[in-house]
LUMTOR-810377 format. One record per residue (C-alpha): x, y, z; residue in three letters. Coordinates in steps of 0.25 Angstrom, whole numbers, plus 2048, in hexadecimal, padded with zeros to 3 digits. Example, Ala and Ser with C-alpha at 12.3 -4.5 7.8 and 13.67 -1.06 7.14 Angstrom:
BEGIN
8317EE81FALA/8377FC81DSER/
***
This chain:
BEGIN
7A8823785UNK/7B0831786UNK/7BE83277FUNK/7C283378DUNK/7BF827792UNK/7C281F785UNK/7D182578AUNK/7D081E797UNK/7CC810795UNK/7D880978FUNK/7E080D79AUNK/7D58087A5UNK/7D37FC79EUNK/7E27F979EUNK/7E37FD7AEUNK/7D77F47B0UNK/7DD7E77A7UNK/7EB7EB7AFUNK/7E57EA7BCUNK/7DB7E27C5UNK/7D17E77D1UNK/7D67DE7DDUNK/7C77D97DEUNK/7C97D77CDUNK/7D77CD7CFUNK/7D07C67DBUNK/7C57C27D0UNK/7CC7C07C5UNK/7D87B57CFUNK/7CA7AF7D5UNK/7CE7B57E3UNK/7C77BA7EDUNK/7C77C77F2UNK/7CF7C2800UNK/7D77B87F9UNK/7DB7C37EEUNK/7DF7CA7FAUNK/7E67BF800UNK/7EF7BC7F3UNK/7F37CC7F2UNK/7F87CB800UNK/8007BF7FFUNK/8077C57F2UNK/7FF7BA7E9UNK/7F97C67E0UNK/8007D37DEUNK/7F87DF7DDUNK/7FC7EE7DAUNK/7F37F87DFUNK/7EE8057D5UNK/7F38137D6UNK/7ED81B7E1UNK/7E680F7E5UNK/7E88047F0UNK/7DF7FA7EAUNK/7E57ED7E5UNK/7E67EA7D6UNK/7EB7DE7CFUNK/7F27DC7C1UNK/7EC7D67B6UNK/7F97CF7B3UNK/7FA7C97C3UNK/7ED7C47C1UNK/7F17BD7B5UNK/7FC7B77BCUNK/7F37B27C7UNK/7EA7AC7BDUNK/7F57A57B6UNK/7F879D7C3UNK/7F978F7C3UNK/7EC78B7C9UNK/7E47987CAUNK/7DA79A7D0UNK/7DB7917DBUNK/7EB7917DCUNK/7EA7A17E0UNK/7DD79E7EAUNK/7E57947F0UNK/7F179D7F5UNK/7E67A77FCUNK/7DF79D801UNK/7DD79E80FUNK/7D779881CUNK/7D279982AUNK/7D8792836UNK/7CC788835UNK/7D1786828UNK/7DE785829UNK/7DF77C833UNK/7D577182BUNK/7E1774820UNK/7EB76F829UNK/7E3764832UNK/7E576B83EUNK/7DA771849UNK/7D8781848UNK/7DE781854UNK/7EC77C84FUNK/7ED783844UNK/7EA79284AUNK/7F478C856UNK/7FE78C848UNK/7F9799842UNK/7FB7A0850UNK/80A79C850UNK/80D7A1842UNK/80C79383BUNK/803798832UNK/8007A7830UNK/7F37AD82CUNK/7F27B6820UNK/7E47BC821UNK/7DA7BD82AUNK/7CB7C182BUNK/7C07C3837UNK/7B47BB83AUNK/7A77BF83FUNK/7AC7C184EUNK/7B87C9848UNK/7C37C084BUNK/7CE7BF843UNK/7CE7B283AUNK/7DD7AF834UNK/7DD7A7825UNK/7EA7A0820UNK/7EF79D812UNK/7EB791811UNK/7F878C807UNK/801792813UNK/7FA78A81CUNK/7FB77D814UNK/80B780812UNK/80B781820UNK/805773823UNK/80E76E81AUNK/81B774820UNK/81A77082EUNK/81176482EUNK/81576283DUNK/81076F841UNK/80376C83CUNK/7FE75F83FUNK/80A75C84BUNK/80A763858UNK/80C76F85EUNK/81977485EUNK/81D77886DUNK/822788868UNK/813787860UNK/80D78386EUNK/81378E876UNK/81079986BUNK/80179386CUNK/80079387BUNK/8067A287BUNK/7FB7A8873UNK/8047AA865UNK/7FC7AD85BUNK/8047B384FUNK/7F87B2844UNK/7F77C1845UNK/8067C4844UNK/8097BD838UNK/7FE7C182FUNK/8037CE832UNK/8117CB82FUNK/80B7C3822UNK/8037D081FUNK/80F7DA820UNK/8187D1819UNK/8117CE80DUNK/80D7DD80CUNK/81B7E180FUNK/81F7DA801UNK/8157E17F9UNK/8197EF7FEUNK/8247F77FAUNK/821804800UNK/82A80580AUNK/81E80D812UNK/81480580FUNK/81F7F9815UNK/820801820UNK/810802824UNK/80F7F1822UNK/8197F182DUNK/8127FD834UNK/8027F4832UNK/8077EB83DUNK/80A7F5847UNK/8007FF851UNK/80080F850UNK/80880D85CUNK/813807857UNK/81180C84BUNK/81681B851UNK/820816859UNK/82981284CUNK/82381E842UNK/82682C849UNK/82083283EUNK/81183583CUNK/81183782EUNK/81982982DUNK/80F821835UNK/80482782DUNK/809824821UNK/80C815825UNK/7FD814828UNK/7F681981AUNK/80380F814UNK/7FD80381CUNK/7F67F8815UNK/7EA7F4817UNK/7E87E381BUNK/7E67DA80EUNK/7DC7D2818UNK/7D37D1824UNK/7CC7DF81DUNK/7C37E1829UNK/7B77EB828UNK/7B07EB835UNK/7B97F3842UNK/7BB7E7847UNK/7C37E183CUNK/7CA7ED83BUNK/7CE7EB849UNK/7D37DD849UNK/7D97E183BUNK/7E07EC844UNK/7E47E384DUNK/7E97D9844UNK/7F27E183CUNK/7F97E6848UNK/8077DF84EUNK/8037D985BUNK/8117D1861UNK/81D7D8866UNK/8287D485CUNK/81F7D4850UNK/81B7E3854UNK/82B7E6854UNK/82B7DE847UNK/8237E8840UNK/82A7F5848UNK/8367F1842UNK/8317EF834UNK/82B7FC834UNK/837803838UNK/83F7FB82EUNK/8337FF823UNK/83380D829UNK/842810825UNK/83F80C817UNK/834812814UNK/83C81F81AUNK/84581E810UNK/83E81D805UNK/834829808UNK/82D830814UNK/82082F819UNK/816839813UNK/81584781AUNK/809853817UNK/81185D80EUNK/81D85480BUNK/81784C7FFUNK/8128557F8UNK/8168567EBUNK/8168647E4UNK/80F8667D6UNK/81486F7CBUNK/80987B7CAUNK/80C8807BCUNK/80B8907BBUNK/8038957AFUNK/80C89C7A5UNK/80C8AB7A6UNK/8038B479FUNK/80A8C0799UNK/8048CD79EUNK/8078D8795UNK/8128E179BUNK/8148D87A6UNK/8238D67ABUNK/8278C77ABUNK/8288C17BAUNK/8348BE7BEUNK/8358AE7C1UNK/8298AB7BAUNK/82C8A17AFUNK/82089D7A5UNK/81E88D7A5UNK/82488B7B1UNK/81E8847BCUNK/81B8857CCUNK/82687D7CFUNK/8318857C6UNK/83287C7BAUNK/8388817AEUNK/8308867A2UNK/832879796UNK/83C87A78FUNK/836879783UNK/82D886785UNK/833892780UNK/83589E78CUNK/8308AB788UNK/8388B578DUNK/8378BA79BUNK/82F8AE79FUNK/83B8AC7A8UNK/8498A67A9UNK/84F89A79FUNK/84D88A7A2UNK/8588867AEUNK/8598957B1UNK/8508987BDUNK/84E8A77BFUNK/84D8AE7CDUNK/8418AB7D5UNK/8388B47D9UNK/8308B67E6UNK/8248AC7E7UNK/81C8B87EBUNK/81F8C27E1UNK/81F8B77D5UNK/8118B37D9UNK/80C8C17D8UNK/8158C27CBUNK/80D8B77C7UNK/8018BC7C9UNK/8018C97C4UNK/8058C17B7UNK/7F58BE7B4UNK/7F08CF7B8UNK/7F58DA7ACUNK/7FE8E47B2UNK/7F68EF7B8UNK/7F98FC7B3UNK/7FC9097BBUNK/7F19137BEUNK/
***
């Protein structure tokens, strides 16, 4: 082992005992992958995310905390538990048919969902939601349909999609603090369409586009899951598309404030190019506006360095500048000897 990497293991070992992989916490909490997932987005487990990376990493002490639950394991499996409509309507005592009539009306709103084998959506539910449901509104359960219910039924409601989008959103919206990153949640339910209508700008709307975030769930990995992800993600009803319009315009302003959008050649942020300290040519004269141990940007020499004479004019005394052209050739005449007449 080099001295070199005798160096760097303390400080990787500590990184590694401050931190833990997401596929490391799910392990270590006796989560599976999808329910690790699941308790991140509901705000269950707090991650923080390394520096120049985007992949999700937990603390050591969080997991502790988990760990020092009453009832862990099975009390943090419990709250990501989740089931299918079949499920859930055994959990209640009602057919499938009654409960997806209740889920269709918002009684109950979905907060995941996956594809089968012919690519249609399958919604799941948290299954503790669901029993704090039943035991809220006994009536609606197991009693009749209310005539307002019946109506929405018979008109073709069906607000599963809307309100896992607003559930998504939400509970992403608390996470966020950006204030652009805000702005492309709200952004994630609109079309391109839409999109430019409200944002003028090019540079705006491409910059909401790298900020959006991409879906905790329904990870598809065929074209057609990509599709109805796609389809999915976007606001389909009339006043929930003016919903999300006006949030992102609420959202733009803000994030206005606080900065602008990212332009070519606006950010980019000079670096000092230090200028090597003249070498005294025999016979030379000195340049004028030439200092020694000054850099590109026209620092001042330190202050604790003495200045030889002629090097140029005293600290917080800024002599006459020079044309750019004539000191560049001043400059670089510095490095040849004088040439001597014939």
């Amino acid at each position: 082992m080099t001295v070199k990497e005798v160096a760097r293991t303390p400080a990787v070992d500590q990184a590694r005992q401050v931190f833990v992989s997401a596929a490391g916490a799910a392990g270590e909490l006796d989560l599976k992958r999808g329910e690790f997932d699941l308790a991140v987005h509901l705000g269950l487990i707090a991650t923080d995310a390394a520096v120049g990376s985007t992949r999700p990493r937990v603390a050591r002490r969080e997991i502790e905390r988990l760990r020092a639950l009453p009832g862990f394991p099975a009390s943090l499996r419990d709250r990501v538990r989740t089931a299918g409509t079949a499920e859930c309507a055994t959990l209640l005592g009602v057919s499938p048919l009654r409960f997806t009539g209740l889920a269709r009306v918002g009684c109950v709103s979905p907060v995941a969902f996956h594809l089968n084998r012919y690519r249609a959506v399958v919604w799941v539910y948290l299954v503790e939601e669901l029993l704090a449901f039943a035991a809220k509104e006994p009536d609606l359960v197991s009693g009749g349909s209310p005539a307002g219910m019946r109506t929405m039924l018979e008109a073709g409601t069906d607000w599963r999609a809307r309100n896992w989008r607003s559930r998504r959103i939400d509970r992403a919206l608390k996470r966020t603090k950006d204030p652009w990153a805000r702005a492309a949640l709200q952004a994630s339910a609109l079309d391109p369409v839409q999109i430019a209508e409200l944002v003028d700008d090019p540079y705006e709307r491409a910059h909401l586009a790298r900020m959006q975030q991409s879906p905790v769930f329904g990870r598809p990995g065929s074209v057609s899951g990509r599709e109805v992800m796609a389809r999915l993600m976007l606001a389909d009803d009339p006043d929930e598309i003016l919903w999300r319009r006006v949030n992102l315009i609420s959202e733009l302003d803000m994030a206005r404030e606080v900065s602008s959008a990212p332009r070519p050649g606006r950010d980019l942020v000079p670096r000092p190019v230090p200028v090597q300290a003249a070498v005294p040519v025999p016979g030379a004269e000195p340049v004028a506006g030439l200092v020694t141990g000054r850099t590109a940007l026209g620092a001042a020499p330190d202050a604790t360095r003495p200045q030889s004479e002629g090097a140029g004019p005293a600290l917080g005394r800024p002599g006459p500048r020079s044309g750019g052209g004539r000191r560049l050739l001043a400059w670089i005449s510095l490095g040849r000897p004088e040439r001597k007449g014939p």
